[in-house]
C-alpha positions as CSV (number, residue, x, y, z in Angstrom):
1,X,-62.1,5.9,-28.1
2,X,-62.3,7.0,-31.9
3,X,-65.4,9.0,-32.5
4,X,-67.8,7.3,-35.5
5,X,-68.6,11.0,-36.6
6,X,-65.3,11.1,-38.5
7,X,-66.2,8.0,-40.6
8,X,-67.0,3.7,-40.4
9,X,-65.2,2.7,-37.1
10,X,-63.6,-1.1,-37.7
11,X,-64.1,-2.4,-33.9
12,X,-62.3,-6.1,-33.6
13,X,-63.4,-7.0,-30.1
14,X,-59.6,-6.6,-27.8
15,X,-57.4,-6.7,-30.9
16,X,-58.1,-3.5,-33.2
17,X,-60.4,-0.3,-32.7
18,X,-59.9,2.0,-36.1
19,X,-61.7,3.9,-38.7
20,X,-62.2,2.2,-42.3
21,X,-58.9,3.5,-44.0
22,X,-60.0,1.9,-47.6
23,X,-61.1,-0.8,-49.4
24,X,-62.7,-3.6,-47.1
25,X,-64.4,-7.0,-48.2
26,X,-68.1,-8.6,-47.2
27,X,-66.1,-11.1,-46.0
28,X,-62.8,-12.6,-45.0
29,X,-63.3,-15.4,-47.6
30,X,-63.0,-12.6,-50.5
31,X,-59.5,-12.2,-49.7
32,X,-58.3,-15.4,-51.1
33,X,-55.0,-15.1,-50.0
34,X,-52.8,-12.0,-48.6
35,X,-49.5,-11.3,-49.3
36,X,-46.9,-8.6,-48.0
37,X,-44.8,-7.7,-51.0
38,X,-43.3,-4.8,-48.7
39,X,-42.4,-2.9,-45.8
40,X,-40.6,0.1,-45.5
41,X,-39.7,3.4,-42.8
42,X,-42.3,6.1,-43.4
43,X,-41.1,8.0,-40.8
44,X,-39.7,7.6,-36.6
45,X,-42.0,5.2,-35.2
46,X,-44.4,4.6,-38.4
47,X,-43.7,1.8,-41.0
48,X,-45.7,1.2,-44.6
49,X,-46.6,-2.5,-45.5
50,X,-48.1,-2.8,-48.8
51,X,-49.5,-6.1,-49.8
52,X,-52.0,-7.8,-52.7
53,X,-55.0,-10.1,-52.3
54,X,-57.1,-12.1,-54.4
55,X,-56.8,-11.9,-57.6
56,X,-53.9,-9.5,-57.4
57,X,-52.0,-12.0,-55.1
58,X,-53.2,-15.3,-57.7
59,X,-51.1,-12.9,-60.8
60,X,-48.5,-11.7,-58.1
61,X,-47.4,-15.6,-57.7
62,X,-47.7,-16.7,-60.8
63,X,-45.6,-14.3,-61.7
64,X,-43.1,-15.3,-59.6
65,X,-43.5,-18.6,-60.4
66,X,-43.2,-18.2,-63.7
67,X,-39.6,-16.3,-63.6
68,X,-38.5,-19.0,-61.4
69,X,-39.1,-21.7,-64.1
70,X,-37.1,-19.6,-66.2
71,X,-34.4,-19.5,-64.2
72,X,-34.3,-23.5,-63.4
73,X,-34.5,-23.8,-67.2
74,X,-31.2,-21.3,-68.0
75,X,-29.6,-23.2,-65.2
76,X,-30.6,-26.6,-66.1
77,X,-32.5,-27.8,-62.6
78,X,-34.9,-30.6,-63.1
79,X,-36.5,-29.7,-60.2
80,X,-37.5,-26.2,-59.3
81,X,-36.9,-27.3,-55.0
82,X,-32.9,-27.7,-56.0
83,X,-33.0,-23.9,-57.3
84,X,-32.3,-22.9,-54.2
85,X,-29.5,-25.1,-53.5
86,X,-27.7,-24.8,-56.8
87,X,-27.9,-21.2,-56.8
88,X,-26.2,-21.3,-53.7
89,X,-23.3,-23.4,-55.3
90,X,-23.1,-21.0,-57.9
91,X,-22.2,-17.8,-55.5
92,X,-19.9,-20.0,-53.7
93,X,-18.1,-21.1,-56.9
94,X,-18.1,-17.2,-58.8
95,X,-16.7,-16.0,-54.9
96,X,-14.0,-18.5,-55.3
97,X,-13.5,-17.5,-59.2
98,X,-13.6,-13.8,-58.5
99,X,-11.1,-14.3,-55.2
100,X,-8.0,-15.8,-57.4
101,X,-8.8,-13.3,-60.3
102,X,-8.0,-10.5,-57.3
103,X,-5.1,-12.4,-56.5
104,X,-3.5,-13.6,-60.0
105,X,-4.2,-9.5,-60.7
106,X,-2.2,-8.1,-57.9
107,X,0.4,-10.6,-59.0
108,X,0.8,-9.8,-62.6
109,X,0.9,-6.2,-61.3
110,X,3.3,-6.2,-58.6
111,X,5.2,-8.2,-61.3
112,X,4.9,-5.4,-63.8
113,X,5.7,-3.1,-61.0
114,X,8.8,-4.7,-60.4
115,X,10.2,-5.1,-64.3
116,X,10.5,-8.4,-64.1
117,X,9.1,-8.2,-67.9
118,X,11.1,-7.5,-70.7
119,X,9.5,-5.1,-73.2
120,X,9.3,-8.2,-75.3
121,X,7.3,-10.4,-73.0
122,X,4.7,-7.3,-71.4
123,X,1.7,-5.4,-72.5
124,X,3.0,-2.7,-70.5
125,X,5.5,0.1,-70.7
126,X,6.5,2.3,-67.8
127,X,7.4,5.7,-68.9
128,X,9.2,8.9,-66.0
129,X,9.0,12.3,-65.9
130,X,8.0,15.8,-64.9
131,X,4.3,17.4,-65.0
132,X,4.1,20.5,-63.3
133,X,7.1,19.8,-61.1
134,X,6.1,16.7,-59.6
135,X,7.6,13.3,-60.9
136,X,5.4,11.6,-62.6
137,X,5.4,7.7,-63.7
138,X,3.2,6.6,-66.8
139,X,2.0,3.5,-67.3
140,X,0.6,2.5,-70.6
141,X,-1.3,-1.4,-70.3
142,X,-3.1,-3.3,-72.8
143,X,-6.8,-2.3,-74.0
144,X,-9.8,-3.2,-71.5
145,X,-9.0,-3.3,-68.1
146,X,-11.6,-2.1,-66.3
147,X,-11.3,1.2,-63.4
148,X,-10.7,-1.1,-60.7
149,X,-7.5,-3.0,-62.2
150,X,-6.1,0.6,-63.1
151,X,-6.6,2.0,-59.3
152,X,-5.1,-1.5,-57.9
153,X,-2.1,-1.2,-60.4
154,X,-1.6,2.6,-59.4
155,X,-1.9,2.0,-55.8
156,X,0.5,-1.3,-56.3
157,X,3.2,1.4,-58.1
158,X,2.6,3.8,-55.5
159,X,3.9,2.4,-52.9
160,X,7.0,1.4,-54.2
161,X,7.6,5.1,-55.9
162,X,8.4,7.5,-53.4
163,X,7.6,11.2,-54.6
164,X,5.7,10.0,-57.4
165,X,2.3,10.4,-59.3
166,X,1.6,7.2,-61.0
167,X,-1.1,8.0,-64.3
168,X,-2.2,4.4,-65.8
169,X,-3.7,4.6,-69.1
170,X,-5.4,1.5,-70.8
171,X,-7.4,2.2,-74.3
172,X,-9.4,4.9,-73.5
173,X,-9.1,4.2,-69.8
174,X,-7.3,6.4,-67.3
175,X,-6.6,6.5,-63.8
176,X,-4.4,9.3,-61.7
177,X,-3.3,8.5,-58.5
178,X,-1.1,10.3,-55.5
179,X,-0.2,12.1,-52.5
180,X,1.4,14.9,-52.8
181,X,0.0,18.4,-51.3
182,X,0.7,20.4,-54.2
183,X,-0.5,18.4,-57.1
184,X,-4.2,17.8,-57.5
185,X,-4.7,14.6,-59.5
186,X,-8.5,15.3,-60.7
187,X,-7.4,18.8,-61.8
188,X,-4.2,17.7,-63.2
189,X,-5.7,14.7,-64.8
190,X,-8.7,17.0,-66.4
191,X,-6.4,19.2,-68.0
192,X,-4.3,16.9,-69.6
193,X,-7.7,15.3,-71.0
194,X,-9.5,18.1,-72.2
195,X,-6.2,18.9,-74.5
196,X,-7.0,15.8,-76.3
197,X,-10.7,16.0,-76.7
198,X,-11.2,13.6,-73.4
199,X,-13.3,14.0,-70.1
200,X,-12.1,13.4,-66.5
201,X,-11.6,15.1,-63.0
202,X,-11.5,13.6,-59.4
203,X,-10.0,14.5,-56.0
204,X,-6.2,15.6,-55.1
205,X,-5.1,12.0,-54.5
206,X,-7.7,10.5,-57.0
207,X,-8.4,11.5,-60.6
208,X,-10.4,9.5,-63.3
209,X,-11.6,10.1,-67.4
210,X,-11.7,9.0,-70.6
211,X,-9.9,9.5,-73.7
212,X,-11.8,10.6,-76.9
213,X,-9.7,8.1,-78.3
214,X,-6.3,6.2,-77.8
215,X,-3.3,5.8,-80.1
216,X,0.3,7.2,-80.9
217,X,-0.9,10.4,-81.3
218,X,-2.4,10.5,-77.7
219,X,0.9,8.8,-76.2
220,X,2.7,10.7,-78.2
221,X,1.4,14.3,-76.6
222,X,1.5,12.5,-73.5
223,X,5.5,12.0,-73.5
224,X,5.8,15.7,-75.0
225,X,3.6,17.4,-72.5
226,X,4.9,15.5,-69.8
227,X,8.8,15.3,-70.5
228,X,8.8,11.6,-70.5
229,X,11.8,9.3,-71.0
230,X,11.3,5.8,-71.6
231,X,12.2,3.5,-68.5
């Protein structure tokens, strides 16, 4: 058993024998109401709930209470049980939204990728040539697409350009992407940056940064340093 020399032993008749770890009420009714706000691993075979009680709790739920009435007031519920529910219908609905964006994407890209767009009718202009031996394929795209369009559009080109390192610029955006053995994209990609006053780096099939700025003088030194010939 646990010896009461080392402090108050708690002794619940064949449910808990253990010494007074902390703060402890006269009685049960002081507690007002308990609640578990978490539970995490400490350690193999040892887990931490913390929790609030009376008063503590009383704030704790109004709290909560209160930020839900906000939100049922931004999304226009009447009643705060349909939260819930409409939330629910909202995720479904952005899912949905966010799948054909994916999709229209990949098709204005494999589109682009394809030249099926005169100069005329595009934001984008593919540009070929040579950095550091290795072919290289520039595209330059409108202003704002974020680092995930860039990859997809690289990784779209990539696949249809044998040999190639595709580098995607839009704005101040750029992404490097390929596969050859001898060419390290991050390295490749940093150096070209840091001639303009940019930031970047990345692995050898995966390099990323940021211009200081973007304009004809920054696609300009791009063509120059890297041989390029309009396509």
């Amino acid at each position: 058993g646990i010896n009461a020399e080392y402090g108050r032993v708690v002794d619940v008749n064949e449910v808990s024998m253990e010494l007074c770890g902390g703060t402890h009420v006269s009685r049960t009714s002081d507690i007002i109401y308990f609640k578990i706000i978490s539970d995490s691993s400490v350690s193999i075979g040892t887990r931490r709930i913390e929790a609030v009680t009376g008063h503590g709790a009383i704030q704790y739920l109004e709290s909560h209470f209160q930020s839900l009435e906000r939100i049922t007031s931004a999304l226009k519920i009447e009643q705060i049980g349909m939260a819930e529910k409409t939330v629910e219908i909202l995720l479904k609905d952005l899912t949905s939204a966010e799948k054909k964006v994916r999709e229209l994407t990949r098709r204005l890209i494999q589109r682009d990728s394809q030249g099926q767009n005169s100069s005329q009718e595009s934001d984008t202009t593919h540009h070929e040539g040579v950095l550091e031996g290795q072919k290289i394929l520039l595209v330059v795209t409108k202003a704002g697409e974020e680092e995930t369009m860039l990859r997809q559009r690289a990784t779209t080109l990539l696949q249809s350009k044998t040999n190639t390192i595709i580098l995607v610029v839009s704005g101040v955006n750029v992404v490097m992407i390929g596969n050859s053995d001898s060419f390290h994209c991050g390295k490749q990609l940093k150096k070209l940056l840091e001639e303009v006053g940019g930031k970047g780096g990345g692995s050898q099939t995966l390099g990323r940064g940021v211009f200081s700025h973007f304009g004809n003088d920054v696609l300009n030194f791009l063509k120059q340093k890297i041989s390029l010939q309009d396509k």
